[in-house]
GUNUBA-843885 format. One record per residue (C-alpha): residue number from 0; residue in one letter; x, y, z. Coordinates in pm, whole numbers, always signed. Layout:
+-----+------+--------+--------+--------+
! pos ! code !     xx !     yy !     zz !
+-----+------+--------+--------+--------+
! NUM !    A !      X !      Y !      Z !
...
+-----+------+--------+--------+--------+
This chain:
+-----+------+--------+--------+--------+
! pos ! code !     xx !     yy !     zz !
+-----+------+--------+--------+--------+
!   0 !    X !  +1400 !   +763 !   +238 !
!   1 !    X !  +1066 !   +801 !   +459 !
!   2 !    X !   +818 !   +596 !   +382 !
!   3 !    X !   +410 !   +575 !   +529 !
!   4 !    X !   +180 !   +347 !   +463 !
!   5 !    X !   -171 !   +432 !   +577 !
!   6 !    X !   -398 !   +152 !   +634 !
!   7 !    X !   -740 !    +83 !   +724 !
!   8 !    X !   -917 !   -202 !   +966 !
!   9 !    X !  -1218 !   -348 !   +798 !
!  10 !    X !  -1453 !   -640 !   +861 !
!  11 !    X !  -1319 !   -945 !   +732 !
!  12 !    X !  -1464 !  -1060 !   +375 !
!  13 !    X !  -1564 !  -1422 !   +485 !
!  14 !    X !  -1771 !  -1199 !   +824 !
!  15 !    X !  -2169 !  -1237 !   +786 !
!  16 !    X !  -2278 !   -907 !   +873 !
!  17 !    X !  -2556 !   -758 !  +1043 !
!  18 !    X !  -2661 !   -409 !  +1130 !
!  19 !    X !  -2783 !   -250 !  +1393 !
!  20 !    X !  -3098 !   -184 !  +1502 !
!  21 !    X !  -3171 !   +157 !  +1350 !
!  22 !    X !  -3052 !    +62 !  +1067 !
!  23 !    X !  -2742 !   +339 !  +1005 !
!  24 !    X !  -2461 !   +129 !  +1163 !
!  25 !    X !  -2282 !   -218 !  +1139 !
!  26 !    X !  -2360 !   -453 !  +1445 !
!  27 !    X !  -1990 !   -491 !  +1526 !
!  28 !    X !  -2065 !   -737 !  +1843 !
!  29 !    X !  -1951 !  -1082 !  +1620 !
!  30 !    X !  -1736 !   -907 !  +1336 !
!  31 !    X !  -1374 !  -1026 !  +1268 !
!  32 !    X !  -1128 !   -804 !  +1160 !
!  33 !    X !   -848 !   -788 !   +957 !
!  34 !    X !   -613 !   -515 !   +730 !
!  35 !    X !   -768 !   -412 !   +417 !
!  36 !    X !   -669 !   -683 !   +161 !
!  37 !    X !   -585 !   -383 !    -54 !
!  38 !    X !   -326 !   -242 !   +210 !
!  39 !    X !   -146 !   -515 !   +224 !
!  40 !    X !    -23 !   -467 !   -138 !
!  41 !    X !    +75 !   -126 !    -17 !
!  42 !    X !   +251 !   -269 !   +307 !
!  43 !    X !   +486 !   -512 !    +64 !
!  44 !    X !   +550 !   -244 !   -184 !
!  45 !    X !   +697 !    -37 !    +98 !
!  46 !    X !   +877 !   -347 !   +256 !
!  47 !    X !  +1056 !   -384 !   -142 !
!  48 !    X !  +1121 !    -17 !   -186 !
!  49 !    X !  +1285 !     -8 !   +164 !
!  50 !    X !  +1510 !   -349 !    +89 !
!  51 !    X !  +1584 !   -145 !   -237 !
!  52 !    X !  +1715 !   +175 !   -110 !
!  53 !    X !  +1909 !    +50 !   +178 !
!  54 !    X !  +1855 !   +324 !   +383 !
!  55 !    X !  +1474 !   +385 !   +448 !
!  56 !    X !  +1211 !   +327 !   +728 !
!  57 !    X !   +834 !   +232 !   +648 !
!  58 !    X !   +580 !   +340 !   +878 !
!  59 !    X !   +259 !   +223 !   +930 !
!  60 !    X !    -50 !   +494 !  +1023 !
!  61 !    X !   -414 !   +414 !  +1057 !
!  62 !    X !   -700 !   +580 !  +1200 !
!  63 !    X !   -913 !   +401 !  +1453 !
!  64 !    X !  -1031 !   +260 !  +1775 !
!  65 !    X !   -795 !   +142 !  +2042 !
!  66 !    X !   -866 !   -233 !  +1901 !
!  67 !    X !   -654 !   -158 !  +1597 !
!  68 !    X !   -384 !   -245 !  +1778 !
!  69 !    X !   -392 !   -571 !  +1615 !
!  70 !    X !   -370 !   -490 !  +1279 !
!  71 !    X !   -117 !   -225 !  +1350 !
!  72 !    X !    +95 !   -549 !  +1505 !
!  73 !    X !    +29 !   -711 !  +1196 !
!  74 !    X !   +152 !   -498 !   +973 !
!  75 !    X !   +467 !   -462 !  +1209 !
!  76 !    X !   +511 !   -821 !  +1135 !
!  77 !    X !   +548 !   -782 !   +823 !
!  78 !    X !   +851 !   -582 !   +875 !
!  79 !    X !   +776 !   -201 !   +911 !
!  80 !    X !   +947 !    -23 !  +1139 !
!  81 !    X !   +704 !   +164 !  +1344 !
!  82 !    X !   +371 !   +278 !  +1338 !
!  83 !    X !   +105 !   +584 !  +1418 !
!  84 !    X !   -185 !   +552 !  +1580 !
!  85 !    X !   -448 !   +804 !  +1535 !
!  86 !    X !   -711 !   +690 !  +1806 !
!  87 !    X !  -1123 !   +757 !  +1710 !
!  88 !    X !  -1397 !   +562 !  +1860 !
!  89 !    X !  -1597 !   +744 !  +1642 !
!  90 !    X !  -1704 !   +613 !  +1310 !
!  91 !    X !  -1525 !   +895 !  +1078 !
!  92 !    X !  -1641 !   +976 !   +737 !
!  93 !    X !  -1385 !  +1011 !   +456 !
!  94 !    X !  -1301 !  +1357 !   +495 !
!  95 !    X !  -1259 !  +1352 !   +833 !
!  96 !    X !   -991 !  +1044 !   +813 !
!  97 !    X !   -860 !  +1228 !   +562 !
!  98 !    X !   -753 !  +1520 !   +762 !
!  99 !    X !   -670 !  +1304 !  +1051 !
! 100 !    X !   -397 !  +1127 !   +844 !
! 101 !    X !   -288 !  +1489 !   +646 !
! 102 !    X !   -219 !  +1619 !   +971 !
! 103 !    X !     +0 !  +1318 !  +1086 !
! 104 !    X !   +164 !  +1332 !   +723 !
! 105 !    X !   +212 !  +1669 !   +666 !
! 106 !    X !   +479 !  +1701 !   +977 !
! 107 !    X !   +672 !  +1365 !   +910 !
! 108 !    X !   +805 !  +1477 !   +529 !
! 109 !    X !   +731 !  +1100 !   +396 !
! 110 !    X !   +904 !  +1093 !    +20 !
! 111 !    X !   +663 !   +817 !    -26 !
! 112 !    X !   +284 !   +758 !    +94 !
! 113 !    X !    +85 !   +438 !    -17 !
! 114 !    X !   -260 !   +331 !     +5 !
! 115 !    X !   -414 !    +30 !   -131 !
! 116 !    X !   -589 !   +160 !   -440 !
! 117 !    X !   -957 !   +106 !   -234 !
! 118 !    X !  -1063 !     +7 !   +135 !
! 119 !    X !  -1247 !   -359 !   +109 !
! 120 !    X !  -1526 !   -221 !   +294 !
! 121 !    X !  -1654 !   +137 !   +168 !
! 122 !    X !  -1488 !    +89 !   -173 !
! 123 !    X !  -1451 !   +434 !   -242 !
! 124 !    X !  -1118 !   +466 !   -387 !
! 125 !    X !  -1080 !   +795 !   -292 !
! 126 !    X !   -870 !   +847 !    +36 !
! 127 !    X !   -513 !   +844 !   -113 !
! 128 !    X !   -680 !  +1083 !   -334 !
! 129 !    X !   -809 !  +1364 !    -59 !
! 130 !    X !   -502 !  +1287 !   +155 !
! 131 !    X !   -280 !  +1411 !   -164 !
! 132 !    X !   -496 !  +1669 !   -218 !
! 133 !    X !   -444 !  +1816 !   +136 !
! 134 !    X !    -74 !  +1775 !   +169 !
! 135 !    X !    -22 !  +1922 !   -228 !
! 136 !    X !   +163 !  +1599 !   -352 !
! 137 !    X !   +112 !  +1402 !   -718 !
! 138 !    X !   -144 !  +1094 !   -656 !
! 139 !    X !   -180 !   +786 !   -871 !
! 140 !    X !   -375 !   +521 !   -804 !
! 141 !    X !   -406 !   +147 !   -895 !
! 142 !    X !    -55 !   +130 !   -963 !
! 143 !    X !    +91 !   -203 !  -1093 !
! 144 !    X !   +456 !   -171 !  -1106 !
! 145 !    X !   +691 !   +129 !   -931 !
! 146 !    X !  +1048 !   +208 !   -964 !
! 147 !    X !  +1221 !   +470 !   -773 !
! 148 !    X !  +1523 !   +634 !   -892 !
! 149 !    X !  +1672 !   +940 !   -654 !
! 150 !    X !  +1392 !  +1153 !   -669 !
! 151 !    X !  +1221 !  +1021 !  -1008 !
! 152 !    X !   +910 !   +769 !   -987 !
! 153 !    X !   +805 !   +573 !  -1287 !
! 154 !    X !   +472 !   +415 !  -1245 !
! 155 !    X !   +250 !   +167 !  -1463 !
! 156 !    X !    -73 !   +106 !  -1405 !
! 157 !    X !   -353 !    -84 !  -1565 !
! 158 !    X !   -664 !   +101 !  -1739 !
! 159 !    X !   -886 !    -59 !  -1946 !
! 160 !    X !   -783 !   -247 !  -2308 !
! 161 !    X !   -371 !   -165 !  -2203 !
! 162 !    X !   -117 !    +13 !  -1945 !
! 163 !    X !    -78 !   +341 !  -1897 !
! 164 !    X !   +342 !   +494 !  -1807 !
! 165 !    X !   +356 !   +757 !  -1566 !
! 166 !    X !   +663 !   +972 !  -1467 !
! 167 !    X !   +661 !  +1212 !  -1169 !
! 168 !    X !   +908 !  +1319 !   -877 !
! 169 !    X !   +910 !  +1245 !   -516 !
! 170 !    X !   +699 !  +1348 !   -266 !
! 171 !    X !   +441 !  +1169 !   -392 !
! 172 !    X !   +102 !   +979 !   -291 !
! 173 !    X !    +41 !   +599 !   -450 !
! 174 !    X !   -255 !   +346 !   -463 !
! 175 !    X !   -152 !    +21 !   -480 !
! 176 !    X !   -322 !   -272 !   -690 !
! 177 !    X !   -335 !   -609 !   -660 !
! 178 !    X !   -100 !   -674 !   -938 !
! 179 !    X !   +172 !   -482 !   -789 !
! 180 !    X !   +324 !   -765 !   -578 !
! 181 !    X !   +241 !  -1029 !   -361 !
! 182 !    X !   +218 !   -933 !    +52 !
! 183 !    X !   +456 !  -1167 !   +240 !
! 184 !    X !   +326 !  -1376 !   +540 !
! 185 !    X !   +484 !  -1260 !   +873 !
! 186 !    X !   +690 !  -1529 !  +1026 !
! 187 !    X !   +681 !  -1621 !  +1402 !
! 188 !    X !  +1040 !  -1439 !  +1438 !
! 189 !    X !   +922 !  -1109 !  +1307 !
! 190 !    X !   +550 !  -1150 !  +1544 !
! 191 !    X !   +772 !  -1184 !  +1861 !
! 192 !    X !   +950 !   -911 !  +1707 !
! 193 !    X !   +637 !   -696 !  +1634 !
! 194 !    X !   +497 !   -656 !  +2010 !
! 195 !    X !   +822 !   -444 !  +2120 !
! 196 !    X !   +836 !   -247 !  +1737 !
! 197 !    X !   +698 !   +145 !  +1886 !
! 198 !    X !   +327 !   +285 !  +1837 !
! 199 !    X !   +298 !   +599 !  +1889 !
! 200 !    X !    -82 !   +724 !  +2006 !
! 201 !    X !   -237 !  +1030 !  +1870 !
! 202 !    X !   -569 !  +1246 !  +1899 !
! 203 !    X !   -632 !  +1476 !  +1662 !
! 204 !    X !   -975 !  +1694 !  +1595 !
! 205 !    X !  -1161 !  +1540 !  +1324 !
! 206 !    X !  -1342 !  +1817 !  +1225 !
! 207 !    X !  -1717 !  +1856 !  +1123 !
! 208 !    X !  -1884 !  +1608 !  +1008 !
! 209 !    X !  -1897 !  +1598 !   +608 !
! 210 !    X !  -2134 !  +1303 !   +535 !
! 211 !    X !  -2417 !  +1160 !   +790 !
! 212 !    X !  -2514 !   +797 !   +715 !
! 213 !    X !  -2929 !   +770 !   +721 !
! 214 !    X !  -2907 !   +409 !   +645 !
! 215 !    X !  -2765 !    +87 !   +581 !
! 216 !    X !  -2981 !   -171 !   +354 !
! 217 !    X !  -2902 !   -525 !   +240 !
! 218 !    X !  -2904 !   -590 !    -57 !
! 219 !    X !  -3214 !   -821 !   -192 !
! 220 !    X !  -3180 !  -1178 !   -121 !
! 221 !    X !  -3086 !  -1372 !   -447 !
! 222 !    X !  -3352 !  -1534 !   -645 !
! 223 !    X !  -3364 !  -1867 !   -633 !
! 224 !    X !  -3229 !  -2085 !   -939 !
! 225 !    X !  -3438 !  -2342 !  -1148 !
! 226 !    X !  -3354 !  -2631 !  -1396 !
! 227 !    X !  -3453 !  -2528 !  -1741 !
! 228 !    X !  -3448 !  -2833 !  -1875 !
! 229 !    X !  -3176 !  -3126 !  -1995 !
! 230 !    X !  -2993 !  -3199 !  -2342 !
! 231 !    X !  -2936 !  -3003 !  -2635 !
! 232 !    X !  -3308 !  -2861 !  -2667 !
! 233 !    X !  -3239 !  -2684 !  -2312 !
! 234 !    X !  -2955 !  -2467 !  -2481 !
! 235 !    X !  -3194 !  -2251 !  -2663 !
! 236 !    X !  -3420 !  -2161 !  -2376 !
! 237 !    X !  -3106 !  -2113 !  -2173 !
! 238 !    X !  -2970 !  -1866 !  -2401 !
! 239 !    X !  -3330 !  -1671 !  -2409 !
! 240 !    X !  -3341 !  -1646 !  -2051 !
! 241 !    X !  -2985 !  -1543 !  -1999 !
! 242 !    X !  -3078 !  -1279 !  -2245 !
! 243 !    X !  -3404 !  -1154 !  -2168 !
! 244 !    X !  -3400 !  -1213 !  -1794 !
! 245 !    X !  -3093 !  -1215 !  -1655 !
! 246 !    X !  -2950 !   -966 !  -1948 !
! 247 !    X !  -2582 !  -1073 !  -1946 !
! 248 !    X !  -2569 !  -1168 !  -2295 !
+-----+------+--------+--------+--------+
């Protein structure tokens, strides 16, 4: 069994960011990076399927500057086996990725391709999505539990007030949730063993440009909050402002 996992750098959640001066661009000068949190469920589910079958390989493709290295390296330490690089300096907009990684996928004949269900930065959920779309394969996203048997793929996945059962066949494209496992730390062994695991570079043509960002805007700075009084005679004004104000109840 082949198996790809397609992951994605992104600025690390705890990062203050900034943008740049014109406004259309992150100010990447002081930003940390790390692999989408999302991915990593995606990385593990491949690592389990692969332990399962016996006879498999996981490899790990991402689409990005030469820096990604790192979090390529990371997710050899996990345990994949090797990895594609598809090098862009260029910030990419979905489509483009999107055909970057089709054209990577579509030669390689992957029985299995998993995202995380959403990238922690653009929160789009929608690149498994065009990438299945391109290569003609069955996508389901936010999956919560997987079993493979020969070529037969049961899938649950949460939606909202239960969980929906899904049946399809290999090839296939996945999005993996949160709930679908728990990503294993890399241990100092499998690190070492990470800097000699293969990466192999690639260029490809993105394409035309689909979507041009104009600009980037923080969002409003949080009001500040204010003591509405003590005791039980607070509780009523409390309740009016959660409900007139802030409108949550």
């Amino acid at each position: 069994m082949k198996i790809a996992v397609c992951i994605k750098r992104v600025p690390d959640t705890a990062t203050r960011l900034n943008f740049s001066g014109d406004g259309t661009s992150l100010d990447q000068s002081e930003v940390q990076w790390i692999i989408s949190p999302y991915d990593e469920f995606a990385i593990e589910e491949g690592l389990r399927l692969k332990e399962k079958v016996g006879d498999a390989t996981v490899t790990v493709i991402t689409c990005g500057p030469a820096a990604s290295t790192k979090e390529i390296r990371q997710a050899l330490g996990m345990g994949a086996d090797d990895a594609v690089h598809i090098k862009s300096e260029s910030d990419l907009d979905p489509a483009q990725i999107a055909h970057c990684l089709s054209s990577v996928l579509k030669d390689r004949g992957d029985d299995i391709v998993l995202f995380g269900r959403q990238s922690a930065d653009a929160q789009g959920s929608q690149m498994g999505a065009l990438v299945a779309s391109q290569l003609g394969r069955p996508f389901a996203n936010n999956i919560a539990k997987l079993d493979v048997e020969g070529s037969e793929v049961k899938i649950e996945r949460d939606v909202d007030g239960g969980r929906e059962t899904l049946e399809s066949s290999l090839p296939i494209v996945l999005g993996a949730d949160k709930s679908l496992n728990e990503p294993r730390y890399p241990k100092l062994k499998d690190i070492m063993k990470a800097k000699k695991k293969p990466i192999e570079s690639v260029e490809i043509d993105p394409g035309n440009v689909a979507f041009e960002t104009k600009a980037i805007t923080p969002p409003p700075p949080r009001p500040e909050g204010r003591v509405v009084g003590e005791g039980p005679e607070a509780v009523e004004e409390l309740i009016r402002l959660l409900r007139e104000e802030a409108k949550v109840i």
